[in-house]
N, C-alpha and C positions, 0 to 999 in steps of 0.2 A: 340219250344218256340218262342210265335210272340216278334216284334217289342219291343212292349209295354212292357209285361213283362222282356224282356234284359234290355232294357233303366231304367225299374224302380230297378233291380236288381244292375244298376250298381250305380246307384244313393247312393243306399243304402252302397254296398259296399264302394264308400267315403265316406258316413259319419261315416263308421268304421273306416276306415282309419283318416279322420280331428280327430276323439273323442279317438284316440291311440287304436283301437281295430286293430290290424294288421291278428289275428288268423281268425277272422268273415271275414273281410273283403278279405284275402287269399281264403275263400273257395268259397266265391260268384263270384269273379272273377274264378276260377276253374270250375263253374260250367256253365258261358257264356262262356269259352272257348271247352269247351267241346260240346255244342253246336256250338258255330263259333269261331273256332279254328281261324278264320285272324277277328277278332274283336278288332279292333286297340287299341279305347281307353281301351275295359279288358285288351290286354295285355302290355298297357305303362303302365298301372296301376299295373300290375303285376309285370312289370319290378322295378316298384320306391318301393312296399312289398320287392321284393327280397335285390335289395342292401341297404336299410333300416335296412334288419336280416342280412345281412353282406353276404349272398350269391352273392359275385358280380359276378362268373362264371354263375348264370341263369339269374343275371339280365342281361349281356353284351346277352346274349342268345335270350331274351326275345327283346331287343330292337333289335336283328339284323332282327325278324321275323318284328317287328312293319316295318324299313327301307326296307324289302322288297317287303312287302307291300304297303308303301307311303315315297318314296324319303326323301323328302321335310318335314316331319312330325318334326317341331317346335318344341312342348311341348318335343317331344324325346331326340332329341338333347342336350335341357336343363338336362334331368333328366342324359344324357348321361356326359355332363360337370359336373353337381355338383358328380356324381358317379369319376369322375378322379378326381376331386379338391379332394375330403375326400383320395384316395389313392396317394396323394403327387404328380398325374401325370398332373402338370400343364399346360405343353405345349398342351395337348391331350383337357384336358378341356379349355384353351384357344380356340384350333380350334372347338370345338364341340359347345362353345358360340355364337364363330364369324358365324358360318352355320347357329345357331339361329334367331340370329340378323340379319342378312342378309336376314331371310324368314319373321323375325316379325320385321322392323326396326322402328317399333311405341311401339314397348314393353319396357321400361323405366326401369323393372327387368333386361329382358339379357342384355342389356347395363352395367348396375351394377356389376350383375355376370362377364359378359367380361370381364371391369375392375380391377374384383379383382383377375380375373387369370392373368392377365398380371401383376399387382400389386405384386403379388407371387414371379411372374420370373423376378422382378425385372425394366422391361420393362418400364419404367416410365409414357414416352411422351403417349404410347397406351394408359396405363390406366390414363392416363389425359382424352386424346381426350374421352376413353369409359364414364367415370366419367359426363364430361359435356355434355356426348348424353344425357345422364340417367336424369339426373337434366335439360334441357330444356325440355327432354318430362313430368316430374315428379318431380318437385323444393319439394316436399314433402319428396322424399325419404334419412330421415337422414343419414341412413349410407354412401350414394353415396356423401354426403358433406362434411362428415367423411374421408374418404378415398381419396377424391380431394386433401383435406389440406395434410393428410400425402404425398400423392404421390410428392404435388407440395414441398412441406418442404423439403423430401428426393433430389429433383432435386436442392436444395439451394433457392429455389425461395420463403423466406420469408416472402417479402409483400405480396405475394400473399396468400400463405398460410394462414399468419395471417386473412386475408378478407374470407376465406371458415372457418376458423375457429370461424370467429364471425357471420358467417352467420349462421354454424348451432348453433349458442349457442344462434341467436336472434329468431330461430324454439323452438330450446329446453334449456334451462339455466340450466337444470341439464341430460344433455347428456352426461354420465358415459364419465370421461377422458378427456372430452374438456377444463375444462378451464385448466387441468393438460398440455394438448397438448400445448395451447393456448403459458401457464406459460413460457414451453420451448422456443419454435417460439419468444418469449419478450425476454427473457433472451439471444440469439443467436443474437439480433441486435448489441449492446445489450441496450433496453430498460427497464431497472433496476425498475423504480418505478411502468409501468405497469405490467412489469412480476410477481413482487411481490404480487401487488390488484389481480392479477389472481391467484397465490398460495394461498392465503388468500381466495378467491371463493372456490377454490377446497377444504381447508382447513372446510371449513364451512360445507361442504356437510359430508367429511371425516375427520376429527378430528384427526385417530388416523391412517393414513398412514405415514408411516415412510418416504416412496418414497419424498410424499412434504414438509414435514418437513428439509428434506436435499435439494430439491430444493428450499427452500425459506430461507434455510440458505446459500445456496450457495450467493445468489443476497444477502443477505446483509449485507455479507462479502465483494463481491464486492463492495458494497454500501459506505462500511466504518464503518457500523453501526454494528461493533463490538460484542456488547450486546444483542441486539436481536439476532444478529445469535446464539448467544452460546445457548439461550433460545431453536432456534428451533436444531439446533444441540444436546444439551443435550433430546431434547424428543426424536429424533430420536432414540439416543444409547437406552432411556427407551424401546421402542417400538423394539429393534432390538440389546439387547443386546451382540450378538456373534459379531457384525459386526464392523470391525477394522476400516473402513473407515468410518462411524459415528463417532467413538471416538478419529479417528486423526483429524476430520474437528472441533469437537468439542475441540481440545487439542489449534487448530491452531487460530480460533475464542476466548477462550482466553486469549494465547497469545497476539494475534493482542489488546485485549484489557487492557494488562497490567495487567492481572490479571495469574501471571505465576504461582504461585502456583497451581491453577486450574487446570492450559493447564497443568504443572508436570504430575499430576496427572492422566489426560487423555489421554497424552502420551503414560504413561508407562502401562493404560489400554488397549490401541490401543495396543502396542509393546506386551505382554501378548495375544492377539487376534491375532498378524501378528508377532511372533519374528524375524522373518529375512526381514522387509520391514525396506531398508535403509533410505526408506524417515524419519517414523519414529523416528529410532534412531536420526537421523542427527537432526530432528525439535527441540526433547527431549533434545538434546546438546545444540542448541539455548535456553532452556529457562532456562537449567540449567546455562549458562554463563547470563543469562539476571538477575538471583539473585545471582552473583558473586560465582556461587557453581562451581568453575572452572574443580578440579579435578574429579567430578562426570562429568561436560562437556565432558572433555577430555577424559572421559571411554567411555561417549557414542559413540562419535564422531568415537572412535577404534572400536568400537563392528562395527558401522556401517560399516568401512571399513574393518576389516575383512572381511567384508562377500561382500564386495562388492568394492575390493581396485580401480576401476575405478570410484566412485561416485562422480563428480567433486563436488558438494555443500558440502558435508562432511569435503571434504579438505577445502576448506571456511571459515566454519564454528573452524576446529579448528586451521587455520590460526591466525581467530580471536582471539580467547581462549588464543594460544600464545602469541597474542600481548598486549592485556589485562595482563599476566605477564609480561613481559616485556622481555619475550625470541626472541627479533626482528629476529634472524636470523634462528630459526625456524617458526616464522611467514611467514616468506620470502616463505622460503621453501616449505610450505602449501598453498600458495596460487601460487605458481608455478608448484604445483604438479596439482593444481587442473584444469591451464588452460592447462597442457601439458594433460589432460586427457579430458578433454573438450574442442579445441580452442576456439568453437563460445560460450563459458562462458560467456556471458560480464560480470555478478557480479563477476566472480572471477576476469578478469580483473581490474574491478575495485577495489576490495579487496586490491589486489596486488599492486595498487595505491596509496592506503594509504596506508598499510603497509611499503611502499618502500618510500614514503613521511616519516613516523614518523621514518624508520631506517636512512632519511637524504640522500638517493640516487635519490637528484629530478630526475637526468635527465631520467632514468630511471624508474621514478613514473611517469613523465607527459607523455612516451612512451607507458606506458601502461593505462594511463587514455584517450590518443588519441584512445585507440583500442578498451577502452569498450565504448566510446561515438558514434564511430562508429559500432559499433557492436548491441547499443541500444540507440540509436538517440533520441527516446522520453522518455527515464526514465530519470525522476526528478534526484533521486535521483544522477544518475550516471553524469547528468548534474552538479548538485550542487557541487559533490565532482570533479569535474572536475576545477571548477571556482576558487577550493581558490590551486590549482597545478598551474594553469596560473596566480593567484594572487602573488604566491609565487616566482615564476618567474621575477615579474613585466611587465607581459601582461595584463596591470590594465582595457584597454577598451575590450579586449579579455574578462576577466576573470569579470568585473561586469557586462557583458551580459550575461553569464554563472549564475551567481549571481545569476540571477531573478527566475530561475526554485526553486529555494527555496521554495518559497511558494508555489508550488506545489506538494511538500514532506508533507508525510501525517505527521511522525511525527513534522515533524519542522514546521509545519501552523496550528496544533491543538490548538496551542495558541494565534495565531496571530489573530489580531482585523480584521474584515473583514466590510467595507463601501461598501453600491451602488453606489456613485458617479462613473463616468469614471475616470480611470487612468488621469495624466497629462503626456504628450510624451514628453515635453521640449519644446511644441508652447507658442507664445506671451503667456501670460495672459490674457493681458486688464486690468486688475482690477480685474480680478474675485479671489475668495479665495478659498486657496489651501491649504488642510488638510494632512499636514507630521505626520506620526505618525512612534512609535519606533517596528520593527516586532519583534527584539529580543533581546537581550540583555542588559544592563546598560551600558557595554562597549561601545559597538557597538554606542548605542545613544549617548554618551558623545565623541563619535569619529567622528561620522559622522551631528554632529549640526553645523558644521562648516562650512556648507556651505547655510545654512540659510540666510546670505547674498546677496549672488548670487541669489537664486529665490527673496527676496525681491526687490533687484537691477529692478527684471523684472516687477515690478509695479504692485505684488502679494499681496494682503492679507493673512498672513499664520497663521494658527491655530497648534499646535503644539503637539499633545497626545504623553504623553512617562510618564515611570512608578511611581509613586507616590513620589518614593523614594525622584528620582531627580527631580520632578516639582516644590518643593522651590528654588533652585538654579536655574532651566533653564529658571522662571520666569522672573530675570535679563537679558536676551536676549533682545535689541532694537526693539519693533516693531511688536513683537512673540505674540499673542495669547497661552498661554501655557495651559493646561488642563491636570490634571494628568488622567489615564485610571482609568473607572468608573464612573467618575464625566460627566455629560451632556454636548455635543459637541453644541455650536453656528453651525450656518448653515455654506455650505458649497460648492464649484461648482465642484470641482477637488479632488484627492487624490492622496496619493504616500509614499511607503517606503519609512524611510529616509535613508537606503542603496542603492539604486537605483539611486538617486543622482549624483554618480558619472559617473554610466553610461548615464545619462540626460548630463551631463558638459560634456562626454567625456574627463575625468580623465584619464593622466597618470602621468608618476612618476615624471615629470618636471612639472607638471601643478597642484600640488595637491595643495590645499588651507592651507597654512602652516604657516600663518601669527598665531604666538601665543603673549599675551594669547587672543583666541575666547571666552573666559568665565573669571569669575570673580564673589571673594568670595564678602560678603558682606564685606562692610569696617567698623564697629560698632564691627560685629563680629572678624574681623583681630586682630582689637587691644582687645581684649579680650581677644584672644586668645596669643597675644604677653605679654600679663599682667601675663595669666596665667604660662607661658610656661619661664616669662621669661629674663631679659638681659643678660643673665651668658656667658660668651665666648664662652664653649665647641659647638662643632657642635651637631646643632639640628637635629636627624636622627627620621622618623617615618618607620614602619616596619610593612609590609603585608604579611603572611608565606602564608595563604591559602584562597584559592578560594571557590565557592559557591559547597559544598560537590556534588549537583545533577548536576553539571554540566558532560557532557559528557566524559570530558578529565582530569576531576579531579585530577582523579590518576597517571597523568601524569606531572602537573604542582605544585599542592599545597603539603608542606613538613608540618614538627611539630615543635611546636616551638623550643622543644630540639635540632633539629638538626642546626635551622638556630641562634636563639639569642645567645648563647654562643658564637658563630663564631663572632659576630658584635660587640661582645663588645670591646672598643678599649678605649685608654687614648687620653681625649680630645674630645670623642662623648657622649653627651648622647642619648640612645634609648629611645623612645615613640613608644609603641605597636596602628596600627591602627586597628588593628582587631577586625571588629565589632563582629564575630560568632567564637571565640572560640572552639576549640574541646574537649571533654573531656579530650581525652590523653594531652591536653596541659592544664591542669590544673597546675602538679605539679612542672611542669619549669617556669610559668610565678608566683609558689609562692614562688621556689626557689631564682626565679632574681627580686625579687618584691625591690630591694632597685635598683638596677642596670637597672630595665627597666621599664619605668612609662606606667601605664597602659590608656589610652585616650578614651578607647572604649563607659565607660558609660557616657561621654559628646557627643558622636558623634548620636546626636539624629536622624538625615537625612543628605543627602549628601552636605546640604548649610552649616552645622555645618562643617561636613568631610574638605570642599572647604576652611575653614578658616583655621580651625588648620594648614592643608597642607601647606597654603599659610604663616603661621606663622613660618613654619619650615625650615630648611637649604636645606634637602634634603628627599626624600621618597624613601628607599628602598623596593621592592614588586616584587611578582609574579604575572602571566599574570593575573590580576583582575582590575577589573571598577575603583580603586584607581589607579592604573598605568596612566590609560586613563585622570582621571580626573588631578593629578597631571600634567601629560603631556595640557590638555586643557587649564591650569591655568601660563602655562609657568614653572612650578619650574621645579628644578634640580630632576629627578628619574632616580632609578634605576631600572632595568627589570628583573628578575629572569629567563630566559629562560628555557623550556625541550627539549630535543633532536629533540620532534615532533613540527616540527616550525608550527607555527599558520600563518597564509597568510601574516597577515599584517605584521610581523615583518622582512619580504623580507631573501632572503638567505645572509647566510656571511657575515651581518652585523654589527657594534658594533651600529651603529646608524640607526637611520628610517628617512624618510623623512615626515612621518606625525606628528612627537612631534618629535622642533627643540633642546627640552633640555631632553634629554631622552637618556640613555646610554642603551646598550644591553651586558648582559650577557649569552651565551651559553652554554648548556650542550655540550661536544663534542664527546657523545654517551650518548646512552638510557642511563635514570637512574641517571645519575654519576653526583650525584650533589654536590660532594665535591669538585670539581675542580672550579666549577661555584661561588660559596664561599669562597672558597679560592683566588680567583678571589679580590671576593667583598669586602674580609678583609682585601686583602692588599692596595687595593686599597682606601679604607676606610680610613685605617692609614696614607697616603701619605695626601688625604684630611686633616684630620686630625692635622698636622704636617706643614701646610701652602698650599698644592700646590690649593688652590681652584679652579684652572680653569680647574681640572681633574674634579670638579660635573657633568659639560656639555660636551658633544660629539665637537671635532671642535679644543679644547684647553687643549693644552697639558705644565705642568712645569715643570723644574726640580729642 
């Protein structure tokens, strides 16, 4: 057989082979070896037929005849590499690439191939270096730009990463996986808002991968953004219904959004997919206490530990549960189990902070609020609850630098009014104007306007946002721009909490701004209110049982009217109810005491109306609510209902405060027990009552 005829036989023979005719192509090569049995290229040809049909004993056969007849034979070597790479034998096809590359070091494939054997075994930096041979000689070949990024990723080297990952996606914008890789690489800085436009890309192409739909619920979860995660979480679980971990990110997304019935729900379809995943349970007990379903909490919370009595978050969580009933010394307990099983806990630390705060053992709450601050340096949260331990203390410049992490707590800044101006640090002014606004509470702003002065003093213009209620009254402030929230802000240079304040002044307990009254009712309204209300001798007593039902501590500070008006009624007082929000349950005692206790509530239209009547009366007895503060603002005689779980400002072991100079303090002197705190108050009432008036105010004592 000449020349001619072999070359054109073998010709053919590939194009059996390129067109998948492996049978034709087999025998043509047969038939030039039979003739030239060392016919190199028939028999690498022959070689790459065999390990194709899976004969890898004639292919190693076939190439050992090719190697001994030409050393050096390139194309062999390859077919010899990707022959080990298909049977898992990396290293082998590593060295069989690198002989490759070595004889062809302009071939831009074996470089590739090298790379992904090394890439195999792990080898990083190799297949870096092979990766970048491949792509300088051949910037075309996508998968070698593919394989950089993973390589460089796997090595931590992110920014880099990211850059081969948009390089190949600016070759190909629908290169299967890229902008999925991409997504990850974003989300790993972590860069949240491109990671997500990149799950959103890959989304577009694939619609209904389950994979990105929990990566792009993950980010914005992270995000904060709540709602939309649960959107791509809940497709997830559609798309992958057996899968527990879909249906806890979905339970936990929302949760986080306040929507616990839901997250219930998806819980206990997660827990149903995974019953013995402690995370689970424990989550499902958070959201069963998050709608007061305490006893279903405290089931989960045990299944959890049963099966898993070292879970420190579980003991946490029914720590909490606990203390929400008001079983303080099993709360103790749970939240000391949970650091003795975890030390580096910090939330349990902190848990066990407040816990041990509301059961009244500061010194032992601020021991362990030190440990979870240092334990978790940057949580907000763990900061914040740290600041009112050292407020309680009266470490007041300590504890309102602590203060400030506040509004970096997602749930306690959801509401707070946010401005672009720059904070103000407490430099000069000049003139410029300086936007105080209220971040939380009615209390809080009725407590803390009192130093409104002091930045005026600094040759400040101040503009003054706080909530509706009280912006007829705070109006009366000298000098004050007041605006209630919602209504359009006048311009502006500066901003600033007006709890921050103190840590501006460097406030402590000697130096707190205590000059009362800082506020002041209307005087048209005073005597209106004295018309109404009144010359009659008996002492004028107004009476606040309970607090804003949402507030957090609720259940801890506000009683019913049954249990406190019959207690105050005395000879020689009469009662006025200041309670604008009644409860249902106190329906039927304030119609029982309707001759005995005058009701004031449907006159008290906003807190400038509240400021007269107050100021018209002898004295205001109340529980921790924004009539306390304001009373106290106004200089009258109040009294303070205390709960065992002291609130910051009301300092430890006090009967008095130094922030309201006419302001008595009554304590509970354990959880709960608020008969004694009233008992207290009645007797004390009647002593009033009976002459000794200089028992109204703290300081003055008769007999």
């Amino acid at each position: 057989m000449g020349a001619v005829a072999v070359e054109r036989l073998l010709i053919e023979a590939a194009d059996h082979y390129n067109a998948g005719r492996p049978l034709p192509a087999q025998s043509l090569c047969a038939k030039i070896l039979h003739n030239e049995p060392d016919h190199l290229p028939a028999l690498h040809l022959s070689a790459i037929l065999a390990f194709a049909d899976g004969r890898m004993a004639e292919g190693a056969a076939l190439l050992g005849r090719v190697f001994a007849c030409d050393p050096n034979h390139a194309p062999a070597y390859v077919t010899l590499g990707d022959a080990l790479a298909v049977k898992g034998e990396h290293e082998g096809a590593a060295d069989a690439f690198g002989r490759a590359a070595a004889l062809r070091p302009r071939d831009a494939v074996i470089h590739d191939k090298l790379g992904t054997a090394w890439l195999a075994l792990s080898r990083l930096a190799a297949a870096e270096t092979a990766y970048r041979q491949a792509l300088a000689l051949d910037p075309a070949l996508l998968g070698a730009h593919w394989n950089l990024a993973l390589a460089l990723s796997r090595q931590g080297r992110l920014d880099e990463a990211e850059a081969a990952y948009r390089e190949l996606l600016a070759r190909d914008p629908a290169f299967p996986g890229a902008w999925r890789a991409l997504a990850h690489v974003l989300a790993e800085f972590p860069r949240r808002d491109e990671a997500a436009a990149a799950y959103r890309h890959a989304l577009a192409a694939d619609p209904d991968d389950a994979g990105l739909h929990l990566g792009l619920g993950d980010v914005l979860l992270a995000q904060g953004v709540f709602n939309d995660a649960a959107l791509h979480y809940r497709r997830a679980c559609q798309l992958m219904p057996d899968d527990a971990e879909a249906a806890r990110q979905l339970g936990h997304a929302l949760h986080q959004a306040g929507r616990a019935s839901e997250a219930i729900e998806a819980y206990r379809r997660a827990a149903l997919l995974d019953p013995t995943n402690v995370v689970l349970l424990s989550n499902l007990a958070a959201c069963l206490y998050g709608l007061g379903q305490l006893e279903a909490a405290l089931a989960a919370c045990r299944n959890a530990l049963a099966l898993q009595p070292g879970y420190a978050p579980a003991h946490t969580n029914l720590g909490i549960i606990h203390e929400r009933r008001g079983a303080m010394d099993e709360a103790v307990a749970a939240h000391r189990r949970a650091i003795a099983a975890d030390p580096s806990y910090a939330r349990g630390h902190a848990n066990l902070a407040v816990a041990l705060r509301h059961a009244g053992d500061i010194d032992a709450a601020l021991a362990a609020s030190h440990q979870a601050v240092a334990l978790a340096p940057d949580d907000a949260q763990t900061r914040y609850n740290h600041a009112h331990v050292l407020l309680l203390c009266g470490d007041l410049v300590a504890g309102f630098a602590e203060h400030r992490w506040g509004r970096h707590c997602p749930e306690l800044s959801a509401g707070m009014p946010r401005f672009d101006a720059p904070d103000w640090n407490g430099e000069p002014l000049g003139g410029r104007t300086l936007l105080l606004f209220a971040e939380y509470g009615i209390g809080d702003a009725l407590q803390f306007v009192r130093y409104i002065p002091r930045v005026r003093a600094m040759g400040s213009s101040v503009v003054l946002q706080v909530q509706p209620a009280i912006a007829p009254l705070l109006r009366g402030l000298d000098g004050v721009t007041v605006v209630a929230r919602g209504e359009p802000l006048p311009p502006f240079d500066l901003q600033l909490p007006l709890m921050d304040l103190p840590h501006i002044f460097g406030t402590t307990l000697e130096t707190i701004p205590a000059d009362v009254p800082y506020l002041a009712a209307d005087p048209i309204q005073v005597a209106a209110w004295r018309n109404v209300l009144g010359r009659a001798p008996a002492l004028k007593v107004g009476v606040v049982w309970a607090g804003n039902v949402r507030h957090k501590g609720d259940h801890q500070r506000s009683l019913a009217a049954r249990d406190v008006l019959p207690r105050l009624l005395t000879s020689g007082v009469q009662l006025y109810s200041l309670q604008k929000e009644p409860r249902p349950d106190d329906a039927p005692a304030l119609l029982d005491l309707a001759t005995e206790v005058i009701d004031l509530a449907p006159l008290l239209t906003d807190f400038a109306e509240t400021a007269a009547a107050v100021t018209a009366l002898d004295l205001v007895i109340s529980v921790d609510t924004s009539v306390a503060h304001l009373a106290g603002a106004l200089a009258r005689p109040v009294w303070v209902l205390l709960p065992h779980a002291q609130d910051w400002r009301w300092l430890r072991d006090r009967e008095d405060t130094p922030w309201y100079p006419t302001m008595r303090l009554f304590r509970q002197e354990r959880p709960m027990a608020w008969n004694g705190v009233l008992m207290r108050a009645s007797d004390e009432l009647a002593r009033v009552a009976a002459g000794e008036r200089g028992r109204l105010a703290p300081g003055v004592s008769e007999s």
